[in-house]
Each structure stands twice: as C-alpha cells, then as structure tokens.
N, C-alpha and C positions, 0 to 999 in steps of 0.2 A: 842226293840227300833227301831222307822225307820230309814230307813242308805238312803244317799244322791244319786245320783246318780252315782257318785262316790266309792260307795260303804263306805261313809266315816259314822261316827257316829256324831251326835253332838258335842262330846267332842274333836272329832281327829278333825273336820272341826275345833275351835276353836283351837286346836295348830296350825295348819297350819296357820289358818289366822292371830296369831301371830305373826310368822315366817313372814310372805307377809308384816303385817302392819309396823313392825320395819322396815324392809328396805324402808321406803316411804319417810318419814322425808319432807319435804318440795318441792315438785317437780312442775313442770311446766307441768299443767294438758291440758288436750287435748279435745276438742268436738267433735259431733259428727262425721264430716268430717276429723278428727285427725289437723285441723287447734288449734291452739293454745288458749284457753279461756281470754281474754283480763281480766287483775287485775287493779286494781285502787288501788290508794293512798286514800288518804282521800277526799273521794268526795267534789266538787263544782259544786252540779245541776246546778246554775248558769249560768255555762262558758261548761256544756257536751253539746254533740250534743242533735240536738232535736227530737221527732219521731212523727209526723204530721197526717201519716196515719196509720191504724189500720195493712195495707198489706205489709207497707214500713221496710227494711230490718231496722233490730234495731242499732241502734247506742250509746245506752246507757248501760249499765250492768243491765240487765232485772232484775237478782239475786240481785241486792245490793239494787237496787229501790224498789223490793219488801220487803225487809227487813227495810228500811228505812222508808219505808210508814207503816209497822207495828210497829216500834220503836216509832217515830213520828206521828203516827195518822195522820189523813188527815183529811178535812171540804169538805163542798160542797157546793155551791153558791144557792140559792132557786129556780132559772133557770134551773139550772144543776136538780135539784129535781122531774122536772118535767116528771112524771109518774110512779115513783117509788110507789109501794104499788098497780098499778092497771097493767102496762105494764111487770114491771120490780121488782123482788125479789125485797121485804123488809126483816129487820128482824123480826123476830119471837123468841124472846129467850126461846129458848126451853131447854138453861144448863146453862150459863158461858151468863156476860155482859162483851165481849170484849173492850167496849169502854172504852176510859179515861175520860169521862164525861157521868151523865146519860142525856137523851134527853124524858124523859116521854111527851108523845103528840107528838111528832113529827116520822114521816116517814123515814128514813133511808136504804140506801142499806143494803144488805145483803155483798155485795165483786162487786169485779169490774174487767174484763180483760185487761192487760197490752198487748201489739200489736203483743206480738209473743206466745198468749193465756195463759203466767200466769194470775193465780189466784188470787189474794190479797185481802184480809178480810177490810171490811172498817172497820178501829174506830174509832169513832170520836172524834176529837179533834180540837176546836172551836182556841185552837192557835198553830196550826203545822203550819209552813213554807209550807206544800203542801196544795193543794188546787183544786177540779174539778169543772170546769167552763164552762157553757153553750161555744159553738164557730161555729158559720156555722153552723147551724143543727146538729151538734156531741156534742163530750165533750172533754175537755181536760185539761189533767192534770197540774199544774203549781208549781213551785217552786218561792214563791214569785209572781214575775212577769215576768219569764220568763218560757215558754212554756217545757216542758218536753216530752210530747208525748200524742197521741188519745187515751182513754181509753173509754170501752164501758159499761153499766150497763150489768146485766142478766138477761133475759127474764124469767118473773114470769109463773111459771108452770101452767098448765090450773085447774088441783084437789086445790089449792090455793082457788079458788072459790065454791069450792062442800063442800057440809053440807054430813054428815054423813049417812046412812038409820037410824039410830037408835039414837034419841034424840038430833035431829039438827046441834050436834056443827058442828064447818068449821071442815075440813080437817085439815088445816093447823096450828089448834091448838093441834091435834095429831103429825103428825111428817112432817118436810120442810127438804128443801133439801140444801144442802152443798154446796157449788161451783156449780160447772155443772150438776154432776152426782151421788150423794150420796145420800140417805134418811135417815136421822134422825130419831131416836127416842128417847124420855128418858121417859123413862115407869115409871119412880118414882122419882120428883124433890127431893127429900131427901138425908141425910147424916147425919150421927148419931155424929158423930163428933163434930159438931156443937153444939148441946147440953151438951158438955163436955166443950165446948171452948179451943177443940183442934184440929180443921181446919187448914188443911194446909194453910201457909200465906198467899198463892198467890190466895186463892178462894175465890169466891165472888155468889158460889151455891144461898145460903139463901136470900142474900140479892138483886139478881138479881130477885127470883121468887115474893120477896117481892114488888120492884118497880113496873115489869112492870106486873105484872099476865096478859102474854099475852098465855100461854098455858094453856092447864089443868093439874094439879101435877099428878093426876096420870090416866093412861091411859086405859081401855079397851083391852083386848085382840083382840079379835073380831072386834072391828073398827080399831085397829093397823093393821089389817091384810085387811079389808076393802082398808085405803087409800094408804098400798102397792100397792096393787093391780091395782087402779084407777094412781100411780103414771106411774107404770112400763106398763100400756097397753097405757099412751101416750106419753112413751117414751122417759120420763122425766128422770130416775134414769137407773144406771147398778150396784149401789151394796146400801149395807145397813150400816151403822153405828149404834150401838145401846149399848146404859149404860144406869143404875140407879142410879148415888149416891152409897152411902154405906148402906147395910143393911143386915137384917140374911143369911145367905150362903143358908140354906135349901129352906127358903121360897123365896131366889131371885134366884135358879133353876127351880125353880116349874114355877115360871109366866113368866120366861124368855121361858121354855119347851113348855106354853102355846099360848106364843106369836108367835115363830117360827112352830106351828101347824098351827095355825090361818095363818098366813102369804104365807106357803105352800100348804094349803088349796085354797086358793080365788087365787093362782098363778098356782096350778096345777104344782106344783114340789117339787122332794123329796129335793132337797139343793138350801142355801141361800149361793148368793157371797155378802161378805162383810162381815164384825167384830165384833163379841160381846166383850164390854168392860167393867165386872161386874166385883163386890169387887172381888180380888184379888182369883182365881182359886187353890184349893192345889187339891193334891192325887186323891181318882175317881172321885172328882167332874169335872176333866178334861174332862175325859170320858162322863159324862154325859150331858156337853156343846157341846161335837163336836156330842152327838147322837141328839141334839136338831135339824139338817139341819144346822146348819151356816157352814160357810167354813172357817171362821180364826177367834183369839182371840187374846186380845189385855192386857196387862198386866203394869197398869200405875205404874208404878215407880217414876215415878217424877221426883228425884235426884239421880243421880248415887254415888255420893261421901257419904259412910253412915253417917258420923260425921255430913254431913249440911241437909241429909235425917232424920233425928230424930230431929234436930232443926227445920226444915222448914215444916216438916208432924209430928208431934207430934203425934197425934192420931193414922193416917196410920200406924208407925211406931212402933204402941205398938202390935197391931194386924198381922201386917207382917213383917219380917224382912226384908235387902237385901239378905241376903242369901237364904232365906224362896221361894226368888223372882227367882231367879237364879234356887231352886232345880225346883220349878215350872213352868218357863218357858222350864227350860232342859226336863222336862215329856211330857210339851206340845208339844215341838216340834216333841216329836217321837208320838204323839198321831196326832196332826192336819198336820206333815210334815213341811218340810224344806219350809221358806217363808210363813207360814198362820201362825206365831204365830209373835206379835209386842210387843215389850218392847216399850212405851209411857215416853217419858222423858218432860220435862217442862226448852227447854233452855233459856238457859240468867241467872240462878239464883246460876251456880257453874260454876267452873275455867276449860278456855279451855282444859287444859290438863285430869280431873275429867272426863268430858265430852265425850272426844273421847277417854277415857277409855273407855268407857260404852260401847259407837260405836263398838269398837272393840271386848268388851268379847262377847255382843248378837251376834253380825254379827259371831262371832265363834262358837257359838252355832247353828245358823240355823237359825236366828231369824232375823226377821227385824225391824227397828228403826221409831219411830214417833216423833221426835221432837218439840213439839210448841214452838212457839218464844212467849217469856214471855216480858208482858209489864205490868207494875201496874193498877189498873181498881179499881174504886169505890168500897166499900163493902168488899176490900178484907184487908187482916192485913197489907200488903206491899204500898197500898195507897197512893201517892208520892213520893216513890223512884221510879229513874231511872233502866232503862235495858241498855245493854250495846248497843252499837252504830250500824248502821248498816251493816258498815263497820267489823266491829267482827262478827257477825252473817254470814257473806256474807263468810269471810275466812275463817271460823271453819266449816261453813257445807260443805264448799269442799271441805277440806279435810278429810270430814264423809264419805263426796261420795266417794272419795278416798277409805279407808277403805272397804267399803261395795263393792265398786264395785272389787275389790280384793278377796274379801270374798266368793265372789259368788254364796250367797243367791240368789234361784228366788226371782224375783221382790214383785212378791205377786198384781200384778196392777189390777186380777181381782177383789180384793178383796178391795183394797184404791189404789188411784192414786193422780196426779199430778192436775187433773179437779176438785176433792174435797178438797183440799188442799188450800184453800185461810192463814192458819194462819201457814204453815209449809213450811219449805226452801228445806229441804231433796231432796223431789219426785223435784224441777227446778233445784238442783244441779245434778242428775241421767240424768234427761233429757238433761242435756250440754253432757253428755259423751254416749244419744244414749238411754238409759232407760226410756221408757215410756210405 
C-alpha cells in the first residue's frame, strides 16, 4: 500500500484526520494573508458593496455570490450575448443540462468570471433576481437593479472551430472545455440505469442528449486523441476530465485504455494530468486504469449518507455499495497515491452534518473531494424542487475546507483545479486559505 509522506497509511492518515477534525467545531477561518475570511448573515445583494472593475479589490463574498448564482441561476440580456458562440465559449452539452430551463436555439455561455478569477457555471434561468448586462463595453452583473460587480465571458478556444481529419465533424462536438483549463470528454452519452427507471433523481443524462444533440454520443478514439492534441498545442487546456455514463466494466476498460493511447499518442507523452471518472473502479481493474496514462481517478458517490444513497441512486446503489466505495477508493489511493484519487459527491441533496462526514472519512483516507452544488434541472426526477440557499452551500463548504485542509491531502491541482470548477465551491473555499 502507498504510505504518505509521512510515512502514514491511508487508514492512519484517516484517524488522525479524525482526531484534527473533531477539534475544529466552528472556528473563525483565516485567508491567505492569515487576515480573517469575512461571513455574512443572510445576504442582501442589494445593500453589499459593488465590484465595478474586473481588477478592483473584491468587496463582496466572491464564495457566497458564486453559490448563489448557482442556486439561483442567472439570465442574460441579448446585448450582454453578444459574441458568445463565435468570440466567447458556449455551451456544448457534452453530459449533464445544468440549466433550470432548457433554451433549444439559443446560444448561451459556457460559465463566466467573477473579478477575483472565480469560475461560475452559467444556468440559465429566465427568473433569477441576477442578471448580466451589456454596461460600457463590458458586462455586469446585477441583482435586480442594482450593480454587483464586472464579470467577464470566456474566450472561446480556437480547435472550437476545426473539423476533425477524418469525417468532418467539429471538434467541439468531441470534447470542450470546462472553465479555463479542463478538456472534456464523454466517450459514451449513455447509462444503463435509465432503461431500468432507476437513475439517480438528480440526472438528467438522457434527456439532455435527447434535447439538444449537440455532441456525438459516442466518440472515436482516434479523433479523441486528435482534438487533445489540437487543444493542448494552443494552449487551451492543462488537464483532462473524462467519463461515460454507466456501462460493462470490461468493455469500458478497453476504450477507456484506447482512448488514453490515442491521446498519448498525438501528445508524445507517456501520462495524462487530469481524471478519469468511469462506472465505479473495484480490485485489478484499479490497476489497469492507472496503467492506462491518466494521473488521478474519480469515484462518484453522490451521497455520502447511505440510507438517502440507495433512495436517491437506486440503480448505482444496487451495483455498488457505500462501503463497496470506500474498500475502492482506500485500494486506489495506494495504487494512484495520496491526492489523485476523488470521491465526487453531489451537494445540496443530504444534511450538513452527513455531508462533512463524508468530507472527513475521504480526506482521511488520502483522497480528495469533488463536490457539485446540486440544483434541479429539467429532465431530471427532482425537477422543481429547491436546493438549499446559497448561503448554506457558502458555510458548509468552508468548513470542508476546514477539514481537508487539516487533512493534508496534496491538493491534486495538477490534475482538477479551481480554473475548471465553474459548478463546484470546494477548490474557492481552498483558495481563501492559500490552496490553488
């Protein structure tokens, strides 16, 4: 098994980080300069300060604004729109329709940066109180009617526009990229589950490919490894993301093993930074993931709590257990090392305390946490219910940070960061304490 540098095991780092988290309880958390992290009450964008220029020291709680703008969805004035799709990332649903409404025909960001370079995932929603509006040649954000701060689109990658050598399609109907610096791919829009009518609540897989078929379901090896290629020599990407759905373990080894040839291939290197995040990894097939080139692996769990894990993943949860998860992530971490192995959770849909459970047992194992902040989206079973406020998302993930940064997992940032992160709090809660 690999031992930390520390000379610790998985299991010992996980008592110890026990030991660190119990004593944390509610403390008054510090940034990076050990100045004090500013908390708010129950926001009134309203009546906050306002952030005008893109360079201008923040005056708002960057953390809560982005959690709010993902609770609440955001709109965008048809002015503000201009250029997106030719200047500036659109999306491309390449997995998941984030949005709270779908927009078939229409152009839409991809995410957008807040002024001290978070991420935020745009979704749209036609009546959220925020709002990005053309102002002075920029754009800016609004609450209601009053001003909140400069926010900027993302400059749409140049391979966006390139067809493939081999049977035209774009590029970017293969794999687009994530916030700043991520490449996507999902090698197979699929998910067996589905066919059972036992999809976790919150997805909306099927019925996102079904709307907008704006990628290809399934992908070529060989051009996967093509528009790597064409991404990373302009500079566009520094790591990879990549899942399929759910489907046979043997035969999603095999194209996963072919994919990361292909990709090594046309890059002229023996390892991929960034995370493969297939059906659920047991015993050699560990092994045979990290012989693929990748550098880290991703291990979605969803729900920490198992009683609301087997209500809310029915299907997942008949094929893999929590514990199933836990023997599996503990293998992987001595196989891929401390920090390249991620437990993927789905927050907002179980009780803070379940939660930074979870926080706590991965981060003591070795592992590190991917959180998305869960909001309802067409298609999916949960479809009208609320996520909890932004406000909660904004407290709970700091004191995840808390945790984790106690724990003292490597970061893991060669492999996911804070730049690809438009739908996840975690990686800006690390960054208040210096972690980037």
């Amino acid at each position: 098994m690999v031992q930390s540098e520390r000379g610790e095991s998985p299991r010992a780092r996980y008592k110890r980080s026990r030991r660190l988290g119990e004593g944390q309880g509610r403390h008054r958390e510090a940034g990076p300069g050990g100045s004090p992290i500013r908390k708010h009450g129950t926001t009134n964008w309203a009546e906050e300060g306002q952030v005008d220029d893109m360079n201008e020291k923040q005056a708002v709680d960057m953390l809560e604004l982005k959690a709010s703008l993902l609770v609440e969805g955001v709109s965008a004035s048809k002015d503000a729109l201009t250029g997106v799709g030719t200047d500036y990332k659109e999306q491309n649903h390449g997995l998941f329709g984030w949005d709270m409404e779908d927009h078939v025909g229409s152009e839409l960001p991809d995410d957008f940066l807040l002024p001290d370079g978070t991420v935020v995932q745009f979704r749209m929603n036609s009546s959220s109180p925020f709002c990005i509006r053309a102002d002075d040649g920029g754009l800016k954000l609004f609450h209601r009617d009053r001003d909140i701060a400069g926010v900027q689109w993302i400059k749409r990658p140049d391979f966006y526009k390139t067809r493939v050598s081999r049977d035209g399609k774009k590029m970017v109907q293969i794999g687009q990229i994530g916030g700043e610096d991520c490449l996507f791919f999902c090698y197979q829009n699929y998910c067996s589950h589905f066919a059972r009518g036992k999809q976790c609540l919150f997805c909306n897989l099927i019925s996102t490919s079904k709307t907008y078929n704006s990628v290809l379901k399934k992908k070529d090896a060989e051009l996967i490894g093509e528009v790597a290629s064409a991404a990373w020599a302009e500079g566009a990407v520094k790591h990879v993301l990549m899942t399929g759905g759910c489907f046979s373990h043997e035969k999603e080894i095999h194209v996963v093993k072919d994919i990361f040839a292909a990709i090594c291939r046309h890059r002229g290197v023996d390892r991929i930074p960034g995370t493969i995040l297939p059906s659920p990894a047991k015993g050699d097939d560990i092994k045979r993931y990290y012989d693929t080139g990748i550098k880290a692996i991703g291990y979605s769990m969803e729900i920490w709590d198992e009683a609301l894990y087997r209500a809310i993943c029915p299907g997942k949860s008949e094929s893999t257990s929590h514990a199933e998860f836990l023997r599996s992530i503990e293998s992987a971490v001595g196989v891929f090392g401390e920090g390249n192995v991620y437990g993927v959770l789905v927050m907002g849909l179980e009780p803070r305390d379940t939660f930074l459970e979870g926080v706590k047992t991965l981060t003591g194992m070795g592992a590190n946490v991917v959180p998305f902040v869960w909001s309802p989206n067409p298609g999916s079973r949960l479809t009208g219910h609320r996520a909890p406020t932004g406000q909660w998302f904004a407290e709970v993930v700091r004191e995840a940070a808390g945790i984790v940064t106690a724990g003292g997992v490597p970061p893991g940032t060669e492999n996911h960061c804070y730049r690809c992160d438009g739908n996840n709090l975690l990686h800006d809660a690390l960054r208040e304490r210096g972690i980037s």
